[in-house]
C-alpha positions as CSV (number, residue, x, y, z in Angstrom):
1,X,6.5,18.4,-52.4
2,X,3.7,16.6,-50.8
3,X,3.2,15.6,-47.5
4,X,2.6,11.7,-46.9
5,X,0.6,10.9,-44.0
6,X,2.9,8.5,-41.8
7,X,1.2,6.6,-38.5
8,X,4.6,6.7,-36.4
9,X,3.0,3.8,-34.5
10,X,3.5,1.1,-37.2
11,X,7.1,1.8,-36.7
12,X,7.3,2.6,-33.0
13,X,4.4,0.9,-31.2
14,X,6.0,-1.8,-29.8
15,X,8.0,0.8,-27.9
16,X,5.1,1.8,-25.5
17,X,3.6,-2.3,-26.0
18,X,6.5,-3.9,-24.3
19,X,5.7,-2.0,-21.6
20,X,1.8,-2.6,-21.6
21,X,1.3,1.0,-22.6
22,X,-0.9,2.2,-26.1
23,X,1.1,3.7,-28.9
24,X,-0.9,7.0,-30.1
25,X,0.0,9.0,-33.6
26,X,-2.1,12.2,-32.7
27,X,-1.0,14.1,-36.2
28,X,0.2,11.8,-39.5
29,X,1.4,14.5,-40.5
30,X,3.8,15.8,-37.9
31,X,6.9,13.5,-37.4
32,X,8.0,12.9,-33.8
33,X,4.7,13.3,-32.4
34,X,3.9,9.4,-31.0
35,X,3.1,8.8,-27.9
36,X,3.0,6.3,-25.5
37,X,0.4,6.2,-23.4
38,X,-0.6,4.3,-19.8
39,X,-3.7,1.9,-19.1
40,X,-6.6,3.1,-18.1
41,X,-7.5,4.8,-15.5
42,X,-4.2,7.1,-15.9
43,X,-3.9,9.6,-18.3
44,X,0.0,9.7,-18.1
45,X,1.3,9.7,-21.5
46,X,5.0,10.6,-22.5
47,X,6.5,11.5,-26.3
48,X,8.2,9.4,-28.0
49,X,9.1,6.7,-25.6
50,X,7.1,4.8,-22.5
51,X,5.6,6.6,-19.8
52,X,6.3,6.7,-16.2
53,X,2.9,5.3,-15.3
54,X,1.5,4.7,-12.0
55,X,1.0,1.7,-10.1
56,X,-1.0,1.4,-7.0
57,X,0.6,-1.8,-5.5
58,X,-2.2,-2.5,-3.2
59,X,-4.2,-3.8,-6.0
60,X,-2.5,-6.5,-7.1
61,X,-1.0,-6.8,-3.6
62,X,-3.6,-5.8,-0.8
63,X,-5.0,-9.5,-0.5
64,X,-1.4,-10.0,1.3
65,X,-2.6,-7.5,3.8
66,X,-6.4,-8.2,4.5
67,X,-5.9,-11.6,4.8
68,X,-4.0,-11.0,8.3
69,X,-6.5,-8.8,9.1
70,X,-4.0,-5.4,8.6
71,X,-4.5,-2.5,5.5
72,X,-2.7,-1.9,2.5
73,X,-1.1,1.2,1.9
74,X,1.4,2.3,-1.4
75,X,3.0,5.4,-0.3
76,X,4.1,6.3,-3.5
77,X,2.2,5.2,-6.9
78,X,5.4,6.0,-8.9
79,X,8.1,4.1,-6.9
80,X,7.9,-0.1,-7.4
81,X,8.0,-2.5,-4.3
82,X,7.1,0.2,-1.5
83,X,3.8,-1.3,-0.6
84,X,3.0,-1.5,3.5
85,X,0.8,-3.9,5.5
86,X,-0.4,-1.6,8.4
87,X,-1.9,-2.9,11.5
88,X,-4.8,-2.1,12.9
89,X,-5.1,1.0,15.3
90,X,-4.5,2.0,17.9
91,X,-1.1,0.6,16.4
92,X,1.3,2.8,14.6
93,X,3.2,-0.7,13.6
94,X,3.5,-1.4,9.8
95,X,5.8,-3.3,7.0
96,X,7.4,-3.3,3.6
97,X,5.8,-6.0,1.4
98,X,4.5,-8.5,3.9
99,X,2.1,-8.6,6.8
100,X,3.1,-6.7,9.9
101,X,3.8,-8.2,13.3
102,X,1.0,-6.6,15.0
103,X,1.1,-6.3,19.2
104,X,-2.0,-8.5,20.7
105,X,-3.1,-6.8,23.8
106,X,-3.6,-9.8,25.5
107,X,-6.5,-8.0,28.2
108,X,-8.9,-7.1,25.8
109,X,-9.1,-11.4,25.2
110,X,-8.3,-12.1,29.2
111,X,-9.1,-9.1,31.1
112,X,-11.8,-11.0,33.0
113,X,-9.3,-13.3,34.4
114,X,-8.3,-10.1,36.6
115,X,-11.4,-7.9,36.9
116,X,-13.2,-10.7,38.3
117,X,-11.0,-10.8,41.2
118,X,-11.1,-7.0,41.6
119,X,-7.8,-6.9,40.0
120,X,-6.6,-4.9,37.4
121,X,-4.9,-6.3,33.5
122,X,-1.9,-5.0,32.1
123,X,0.0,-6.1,29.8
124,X,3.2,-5.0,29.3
125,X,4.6,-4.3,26.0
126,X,1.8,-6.4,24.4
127,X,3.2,-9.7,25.5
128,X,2.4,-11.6,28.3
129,X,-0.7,-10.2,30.6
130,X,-0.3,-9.0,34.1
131,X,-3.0,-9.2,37.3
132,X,-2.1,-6.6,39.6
133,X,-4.5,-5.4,42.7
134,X,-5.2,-1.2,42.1
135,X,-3.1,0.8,44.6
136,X,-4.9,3.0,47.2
137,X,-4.2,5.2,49.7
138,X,-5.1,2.8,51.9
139,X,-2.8,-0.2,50.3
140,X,0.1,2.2,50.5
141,X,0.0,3.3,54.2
142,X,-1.3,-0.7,55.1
């Protein structure tokens, strides 16, 4: 008997175009061989049914982040809604999906209000500064 050349993809391609993927027959002549396949630039395909494709979140996302002055970061390119707004360093403080609540270190904006009276700016936990006068040997015996 002969073999009719079948293009699975007439059948099955709005399989993978539901889910934004490309529908690819690679053989006519082999049955069960269509694949779906992810955008550009991934080259994740899968047989037969969609693809797991990858997602950097920060594209679509990373405006969210760099608008409060913090970076983007997707941890994982296969897992949906793990995105991260990071502050900036020295800060280790981050979030899921929204801009971070970053510490303000109050003396690096107001640290002259202290060193210009030979005092010294702290500012404890990042929220209200502190003027305190350097200890010395000499403040500690006087």
């Amino acid at each position: 008997p002969a073999v009719c050349p079948i293009d699975e993809c007439i059948a099955n391609g709005t399989t993978c175009s539901n889910v934004n993927q490309t529908c690819f027959d690679p053989d006519i002549y082999t049955a069960d061989d269509w694949t779906c396949a992810c955008p550009p630039p991934s080259n994740v395909s899968n047989i037969m049914s969609p693809a797991v494709c990858p997602i950097d979140e920060c594209i679509a996302n990373g405006t969210t982040c760099t608008n409060a002055n913090q970076t983007c970061f997707d941890p994982d390119i296969y897992t949906a809604d793990d995105w991260t707004c990071a502050c900036p360093p020295p800060s280790n403080v981050s979030n899921i999906m929204s801009p971070a609540v970053c510490p303000i270190d109050e003396c690096i904006a107001n640290g002259t209000t202290c060193t210009n009276v030979n005092q010294t700016c702290f500012d404890p936990g990042n929220v209200n500064q502190t003027c305190f006068v350097p200890l010395t040997a000499i403040g500690l015996l006087g």
